[in-house]
N, C-alpha and C positions, 0 to 999 in steps of 0.2 A: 910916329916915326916919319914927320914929312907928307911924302906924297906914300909913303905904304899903308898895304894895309894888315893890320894885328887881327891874329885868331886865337883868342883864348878858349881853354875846354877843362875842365874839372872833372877826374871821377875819383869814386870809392870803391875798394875792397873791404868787405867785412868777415873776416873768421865763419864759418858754420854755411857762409850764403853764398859767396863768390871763392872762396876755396878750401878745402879740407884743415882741418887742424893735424893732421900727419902729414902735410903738403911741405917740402925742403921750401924755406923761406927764398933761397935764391929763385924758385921759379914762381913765387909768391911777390917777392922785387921786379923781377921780370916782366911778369903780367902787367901788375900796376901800370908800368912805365909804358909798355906795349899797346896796349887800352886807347890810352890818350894819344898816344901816338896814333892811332887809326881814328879818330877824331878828328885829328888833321888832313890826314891823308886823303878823307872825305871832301875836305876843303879844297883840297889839293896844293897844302899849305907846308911851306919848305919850316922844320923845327927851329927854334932857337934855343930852348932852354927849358928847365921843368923845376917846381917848386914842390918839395916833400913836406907831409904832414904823416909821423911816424908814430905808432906808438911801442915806447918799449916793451921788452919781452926776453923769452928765451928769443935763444940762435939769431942774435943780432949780428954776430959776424956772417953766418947765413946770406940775412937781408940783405947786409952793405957788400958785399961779394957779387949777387946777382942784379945790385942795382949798378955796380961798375960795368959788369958785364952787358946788358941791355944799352947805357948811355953811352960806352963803345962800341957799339955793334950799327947805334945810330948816328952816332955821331953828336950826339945831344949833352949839354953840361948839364948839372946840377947845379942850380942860381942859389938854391938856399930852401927854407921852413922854418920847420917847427918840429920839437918833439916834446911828447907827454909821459906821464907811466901810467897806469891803472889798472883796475881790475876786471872781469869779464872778459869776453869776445874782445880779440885786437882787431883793429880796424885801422887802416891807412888812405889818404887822399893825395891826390897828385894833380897840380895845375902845370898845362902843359902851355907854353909859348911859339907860336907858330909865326911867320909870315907869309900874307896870299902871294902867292905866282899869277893868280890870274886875277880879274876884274870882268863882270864884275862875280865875285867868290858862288861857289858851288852849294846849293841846300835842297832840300826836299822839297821846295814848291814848286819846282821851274817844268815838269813834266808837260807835253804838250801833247793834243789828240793826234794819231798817228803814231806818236814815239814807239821806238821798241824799246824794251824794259832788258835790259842784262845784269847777270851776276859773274863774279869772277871766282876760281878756285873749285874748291868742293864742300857742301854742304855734309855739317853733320860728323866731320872728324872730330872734333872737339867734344862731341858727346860720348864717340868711343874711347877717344883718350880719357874723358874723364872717366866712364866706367872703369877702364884700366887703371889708373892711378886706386881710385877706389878699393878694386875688386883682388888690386894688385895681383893684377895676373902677367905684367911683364912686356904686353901687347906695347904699341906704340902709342905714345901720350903726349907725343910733342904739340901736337897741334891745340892743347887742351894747356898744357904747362907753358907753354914757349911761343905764342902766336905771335908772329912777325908781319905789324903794321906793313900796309901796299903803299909807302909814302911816293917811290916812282912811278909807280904805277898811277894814284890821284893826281902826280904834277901832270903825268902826260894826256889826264882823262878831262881835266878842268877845264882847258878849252873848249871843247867837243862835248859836256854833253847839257844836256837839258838841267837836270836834278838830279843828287848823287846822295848817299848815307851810306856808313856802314852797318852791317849786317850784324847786329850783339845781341839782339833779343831774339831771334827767327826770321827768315826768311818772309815769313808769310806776317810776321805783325808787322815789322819792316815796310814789308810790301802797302800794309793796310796803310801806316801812316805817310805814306808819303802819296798815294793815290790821295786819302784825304788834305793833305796840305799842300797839295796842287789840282785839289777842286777836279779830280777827275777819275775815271772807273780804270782799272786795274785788271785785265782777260790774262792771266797765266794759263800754260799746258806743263800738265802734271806732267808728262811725259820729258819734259825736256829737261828738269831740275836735273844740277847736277850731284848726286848725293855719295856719299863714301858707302855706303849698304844700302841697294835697292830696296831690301825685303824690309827696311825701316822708313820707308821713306818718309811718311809722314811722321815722324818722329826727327828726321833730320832736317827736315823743313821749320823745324817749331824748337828744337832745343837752343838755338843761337850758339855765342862764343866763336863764331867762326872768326869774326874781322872781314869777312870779305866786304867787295866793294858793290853796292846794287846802285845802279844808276841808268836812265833814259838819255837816246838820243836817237836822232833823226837814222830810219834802218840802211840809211846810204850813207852813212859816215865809215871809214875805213879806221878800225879802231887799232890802236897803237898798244894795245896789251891783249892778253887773252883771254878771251869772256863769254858767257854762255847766253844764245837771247832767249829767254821763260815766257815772253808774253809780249802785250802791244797794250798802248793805253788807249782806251778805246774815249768816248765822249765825257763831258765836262756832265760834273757832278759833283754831289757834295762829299764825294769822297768814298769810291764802293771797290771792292775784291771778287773777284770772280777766279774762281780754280776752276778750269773745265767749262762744265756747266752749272756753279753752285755757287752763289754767293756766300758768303762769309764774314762775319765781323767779329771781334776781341772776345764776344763771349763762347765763341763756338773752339775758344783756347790755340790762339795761333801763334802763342808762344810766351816768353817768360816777361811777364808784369811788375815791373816794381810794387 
């Protein structure tokens, strides 16, 4: 597109893995579209459009309901796909179309020693909501049904910071990968996470699905959204996690693994 620059992002939802098969499709559409959406957001990249790969099923008016709903909410068209029928587990994919606002664009390497490490939101709702949906006990499940990409929020952070990702596997793998893809060690205080149930907390650190936004920047920057700081990057390294005083890597389970 010229002098811009394109941010494309793909995910999937699969039946049984990414959400219940008693899950109302519209908040099944929803997510989908939402997902990708904070992909971007990461980026700090303004939408343009989204590409469906559907498969049919029951409660198709469902889907196509919650997928209006979501691409109004964003303001995001639907450009077009594909659709299939089959059998098994339904599963859907979504390419999302962004363009950057900034240059040059926002990723998990950029972290530098000194940084302070923040997160925005609260850790861990999403794990309640699901239990709720689940357990169907009525509780609140939006967070878990309904996550609403921080798209203003990444325009206004892309400037300003170091290295940025969203938050979908956990907190703490999140954390690991992007210490490691900017070559540097990672000091979080357990103390400071923000989490929706303290007496869980290491569990709302490691569930993901939140969306929120984790990103590094200089601890003298005057930040333009609200955000909690967890830690400091401390020296260049091939990529290490520190909680406290305890290092940590993927096999000690710090969150969901493809």
């Amino acid at each position: 597109m010229g002098s811009e620059t394109l941010v494309l992002t793909h995910d999937m939802m699969v039946e049984g893995t990414h959400f219940l098969p008693t899950q109302d499709m519209a908040d099944v559409a929803w997510k989908l579209v939402a997902v990708n959406l904070s992909d971007l957001a990461a980026k700090g990249a303004e939408p343009l459009g989204v590409l469906l790969g559907y498969a049919l099923g029951d409660d198709d008016a469902r889907f196509a309901e919650g997928l209006r709903e979501v691409c109004e909410a964003f303001d995001v068209p639907l450009l077009g796909g594909d659709t299939v029928r089959g059998s098994g587990p339904r599963s859907f994919g979504l390419t999302a179309l962004g363009r950057a606002t900034h240059t040059p664009v926002p990723d998990r390497r950029g972290a530098y020693v000194g940084d302070a490490i923040y997160v925005t939101g609260t850790l861990g709702a999403a794990m309640l909501g699901f239990e709720a949906v689940r357990d169907g006990t009525g509780a609140d499940s939006e967070a878990y049904r309904r996550p609403r990409p921080l798209i203003a929020e990444g325009r206004a952070l892309a400037p300003l910071v170091s290295a940025m990702m969203d938050v979908s596997d956990g907190l703490l793998l999140d954390c690991w990968r992007m210490a490691r893809a900017s070559h540097a060690t990672f000091l979080l205080d357990s103390e400071t996470f923000p989490v929706a149930d303290p007496a869980r907390l290491n569990e709302c650190v490691r569930w993901g699905d939140d969306y929120q936004l984790l990103f590094t920047a200089s601890p003298d920057t005057a930040l333009p959204v609200a955000a909690t700081r967890i830690g400091t990057v401390m020296e260049e390294d091939i990529g290490a996690l520190w909680v406290d005083s305890h290092a940590l890597t993927p096999l000690d389970g710090l969150g969901y693994q493809h």
